[in-house]
C-alpha positions as CSV (number, residue, x, y, z in Angstrom):
1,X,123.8,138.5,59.6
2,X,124.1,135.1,59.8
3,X,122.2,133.7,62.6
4,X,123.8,131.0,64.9
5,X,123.3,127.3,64.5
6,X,120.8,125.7,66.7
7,X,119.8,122.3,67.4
8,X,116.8,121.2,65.5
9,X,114.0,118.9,67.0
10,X,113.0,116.1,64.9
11,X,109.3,115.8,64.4
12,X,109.3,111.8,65.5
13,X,109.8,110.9,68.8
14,X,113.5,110.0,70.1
15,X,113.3,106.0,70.1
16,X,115.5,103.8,71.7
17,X,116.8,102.3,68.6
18,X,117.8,106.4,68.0
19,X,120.2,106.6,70.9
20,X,124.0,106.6,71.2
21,X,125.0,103.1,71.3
22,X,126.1,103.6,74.9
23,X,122.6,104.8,75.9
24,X,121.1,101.7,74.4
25,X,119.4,99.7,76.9
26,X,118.4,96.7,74.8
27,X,122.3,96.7,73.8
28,X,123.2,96.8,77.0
29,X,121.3,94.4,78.2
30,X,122.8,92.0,74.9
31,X,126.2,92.7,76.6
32,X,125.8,92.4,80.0
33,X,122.6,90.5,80.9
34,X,119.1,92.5,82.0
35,X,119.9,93.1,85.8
36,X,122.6,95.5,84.7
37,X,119.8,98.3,83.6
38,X,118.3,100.7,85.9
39,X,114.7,101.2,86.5
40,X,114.5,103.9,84.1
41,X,116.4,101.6,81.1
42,X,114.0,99.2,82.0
43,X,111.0,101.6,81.3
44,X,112.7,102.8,78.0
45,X,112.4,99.3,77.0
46,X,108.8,98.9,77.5
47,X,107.9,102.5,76.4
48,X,110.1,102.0,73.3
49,X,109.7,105.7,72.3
50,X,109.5,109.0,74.1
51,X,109.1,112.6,73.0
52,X,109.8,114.9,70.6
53,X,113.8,115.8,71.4
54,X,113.5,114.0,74.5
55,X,114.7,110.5,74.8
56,X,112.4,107.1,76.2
57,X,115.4,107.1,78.6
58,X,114.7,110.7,80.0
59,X,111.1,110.3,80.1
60,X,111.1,107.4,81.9
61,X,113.6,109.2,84.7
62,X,111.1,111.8,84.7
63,X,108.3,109.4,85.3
64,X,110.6,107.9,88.0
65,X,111.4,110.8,89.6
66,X,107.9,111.9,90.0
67,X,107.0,108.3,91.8
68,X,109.8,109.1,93.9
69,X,111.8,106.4,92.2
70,X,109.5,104.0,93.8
71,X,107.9,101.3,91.2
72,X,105.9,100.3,93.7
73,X,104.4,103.9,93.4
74,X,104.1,103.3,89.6
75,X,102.5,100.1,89.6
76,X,99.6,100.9,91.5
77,X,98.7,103.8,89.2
78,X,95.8,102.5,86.7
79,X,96.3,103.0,82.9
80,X,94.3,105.6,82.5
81,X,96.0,107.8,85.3
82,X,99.2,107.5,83.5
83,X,97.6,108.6,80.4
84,X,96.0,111.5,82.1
85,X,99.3,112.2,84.2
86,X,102.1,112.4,81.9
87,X,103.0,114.1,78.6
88,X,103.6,111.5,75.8
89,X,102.8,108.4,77.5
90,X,99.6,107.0,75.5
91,X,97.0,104.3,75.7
92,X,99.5,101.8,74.2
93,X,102.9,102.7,76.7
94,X,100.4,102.7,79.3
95,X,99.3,99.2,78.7
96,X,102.9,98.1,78.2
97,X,103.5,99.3,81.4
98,X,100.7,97.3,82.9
99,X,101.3,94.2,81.9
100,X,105.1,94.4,82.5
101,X,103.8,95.2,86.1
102,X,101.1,92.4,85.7
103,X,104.1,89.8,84.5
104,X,106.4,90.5,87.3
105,X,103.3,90.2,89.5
106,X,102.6,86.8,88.2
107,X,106.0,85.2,88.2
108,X,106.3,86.2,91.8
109,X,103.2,84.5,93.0
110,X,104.5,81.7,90.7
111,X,107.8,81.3,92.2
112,X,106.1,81.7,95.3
113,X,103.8,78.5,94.6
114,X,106.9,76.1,92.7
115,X,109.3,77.0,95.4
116,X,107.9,74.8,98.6
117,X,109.8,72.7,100.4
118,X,108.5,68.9,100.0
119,X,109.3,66.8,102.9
120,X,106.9,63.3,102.5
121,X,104.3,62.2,100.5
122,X,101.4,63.9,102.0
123,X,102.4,67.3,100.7
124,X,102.8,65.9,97.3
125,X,99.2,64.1,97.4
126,X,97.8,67.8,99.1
127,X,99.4,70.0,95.9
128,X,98.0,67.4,93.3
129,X,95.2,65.8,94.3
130,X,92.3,68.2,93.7
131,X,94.2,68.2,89.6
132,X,94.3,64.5,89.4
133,X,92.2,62.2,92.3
134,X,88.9,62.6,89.9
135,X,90.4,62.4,86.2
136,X,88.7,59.7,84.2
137,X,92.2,58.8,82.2
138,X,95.4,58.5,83.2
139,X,98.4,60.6,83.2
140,X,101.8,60.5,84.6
141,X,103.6,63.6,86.1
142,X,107.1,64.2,87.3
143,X,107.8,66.5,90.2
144,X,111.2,68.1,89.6
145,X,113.1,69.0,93.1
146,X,116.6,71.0,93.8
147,X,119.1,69.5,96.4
148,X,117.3,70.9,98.8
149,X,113.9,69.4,97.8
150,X,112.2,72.6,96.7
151,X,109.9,72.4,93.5
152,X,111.4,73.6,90.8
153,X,109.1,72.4,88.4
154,X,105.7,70.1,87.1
155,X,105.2,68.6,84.0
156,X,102.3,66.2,82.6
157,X,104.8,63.5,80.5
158,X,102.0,61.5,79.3
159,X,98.2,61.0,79.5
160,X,96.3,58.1,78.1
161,X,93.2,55.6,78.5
162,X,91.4,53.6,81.9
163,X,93.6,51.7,82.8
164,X,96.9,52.9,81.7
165,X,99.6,55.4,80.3
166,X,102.9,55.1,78.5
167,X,105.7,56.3,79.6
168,X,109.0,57.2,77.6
169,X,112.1,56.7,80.5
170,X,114.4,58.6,77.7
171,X,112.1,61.5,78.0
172,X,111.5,61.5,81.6
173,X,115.5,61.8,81.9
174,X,116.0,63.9,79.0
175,X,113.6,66.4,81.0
176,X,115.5,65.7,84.3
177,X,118.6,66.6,83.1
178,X,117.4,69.6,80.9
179,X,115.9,70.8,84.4
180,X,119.3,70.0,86.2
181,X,117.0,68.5,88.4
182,X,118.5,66.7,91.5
183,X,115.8,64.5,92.9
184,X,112.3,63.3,90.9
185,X,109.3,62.1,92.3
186,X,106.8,60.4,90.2
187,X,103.0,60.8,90.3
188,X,100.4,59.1,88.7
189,X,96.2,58.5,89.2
190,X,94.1,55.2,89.2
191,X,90.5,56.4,87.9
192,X,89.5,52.9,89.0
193,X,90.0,54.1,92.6
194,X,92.2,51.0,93.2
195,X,95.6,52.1,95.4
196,X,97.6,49.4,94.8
197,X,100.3,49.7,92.4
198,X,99.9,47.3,89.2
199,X,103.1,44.8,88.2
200,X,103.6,47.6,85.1
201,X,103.5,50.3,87.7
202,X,106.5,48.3,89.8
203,X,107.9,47.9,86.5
204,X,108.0,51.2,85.5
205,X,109.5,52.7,89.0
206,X,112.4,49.9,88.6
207,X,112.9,51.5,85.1
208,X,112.9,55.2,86.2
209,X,114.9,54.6,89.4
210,X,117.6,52.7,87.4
211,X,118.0,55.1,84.7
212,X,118.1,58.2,86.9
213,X,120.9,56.7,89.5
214,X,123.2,56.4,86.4
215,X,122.4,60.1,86.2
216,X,123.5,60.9,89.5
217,X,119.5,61.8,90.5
218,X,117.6,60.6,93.1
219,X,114.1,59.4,93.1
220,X,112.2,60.3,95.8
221,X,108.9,58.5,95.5
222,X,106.4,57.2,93.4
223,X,103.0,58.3,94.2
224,X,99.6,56.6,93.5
225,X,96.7,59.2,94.1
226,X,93.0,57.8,93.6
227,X,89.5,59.7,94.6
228,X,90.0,57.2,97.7
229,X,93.5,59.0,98.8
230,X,97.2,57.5,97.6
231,X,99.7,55.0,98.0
232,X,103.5,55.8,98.4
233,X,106.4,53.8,97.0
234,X,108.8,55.2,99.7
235,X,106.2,55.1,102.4
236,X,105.8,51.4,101.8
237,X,109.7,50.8,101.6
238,X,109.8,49.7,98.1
239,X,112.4,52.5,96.6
């Protein structure tokens, strides 16, 4: 008698890469950007394998559906409960897990913290001042705002000796406009302690306020900060 066909079980664990091209998260993703996946694609992704005749994707609706489809759930679990808790989930997948938990974790808090609303000098001088008012050199940032002045970004452009630091205008609007920034504000430190702004500081702000107008980008200010507090272009009428 010739017994009936049944489905064999491969020996290696059903990856993601061994899907059907329409159960491909990482494909799907390609095609329609990463908020199109559900939880459980998501979780295929960062388990990258799952069981023997089981599929990451399944396992990871499993794991979901014991959490009560709550991540929150999930992410509070340690590493090593995971390991304990479900079938085929290792010390590697577990780490995975964490830090994808630990990332999202991060870049919240960091959007949080780049996101305020800056509306006069003094909050600039309060967010930069404990990074700058005692460096022994100095360096030149630029604070990069939306239309609605909210922080989008910081970047150092240049550090340098005493008593001074070049700066490239090209760069400073190449940045800009990579950023689609829509408003700038300029920040640099006197280790001498002196607040007033030098002739190549004027200079300068003439420079960077010209070149970002023809942009279309306003320039908010251009801050001074010393150990001895700060000096504002815009506070002082002279943008």
């Amino acid at each position: 008698m010739k017994e009936y066909d049944t489905p064999q079980q491969s020996a290696e664990s059903c990856r993601v890469a061994d899907l059907d091209v329409a159960d491909k998260p990482r494909e799907k993703a390609l095609r329609h950007g990463i908020a199109a996946l559900s939880n459980a694609e998501l979780l295929a992704i960062v388990f990258g394998s799952g069981l023997p005749g089981r599929s990451v994707v399944d396992l990871s609706r499993d794991i979901l559906r014991d959490n009560d489809n709550r991540l929150s759930r999930l992410a509070r679990m340690s590493m090593h409960e995971v390991v304990k808790k479900y079938k085929g989930i290792g010390d590697a997948k577990a780490i995975s897990l964490a830090a994808a938990f630990e990332l999202g974790a991060r870049c919240a808090l960091d959007m949080k913290q780049l996101d305020p609303q800056v509306k006069g000098s003094d909050s600039v001088y309060e967010r930069l001042r404990g990074q700058m008012a005692l460096l022994n050199y100095e360096e030149f940032r630029v604070v990069h705002l939306n239309r609605a002045n909210r922080i989008i970004f910081e970047e150092t452009i240049s550090r340098g000796g005493t008593a001074s630091t070049l700066v490239d205008v090209k760069l400073v609007m190449k940045s800009a406009v990579d950023k689609l920034s829509s408003a700038l504000i300029f920040v640099h430190n006197h280790p001498s302690g002196n607040l007033n702004p030098s002739q190549a500081d004027d200079k300068l702000t003439r420079q960077l306020q010209q070149a970002a107008q023809l942009l279309d980008i306003r320039v908010l200010d251009h801050i001074i900060i010393t150990s001895q507090g700060y000096y504002s272009y815009n506070d002082n009428g002279r943008l």
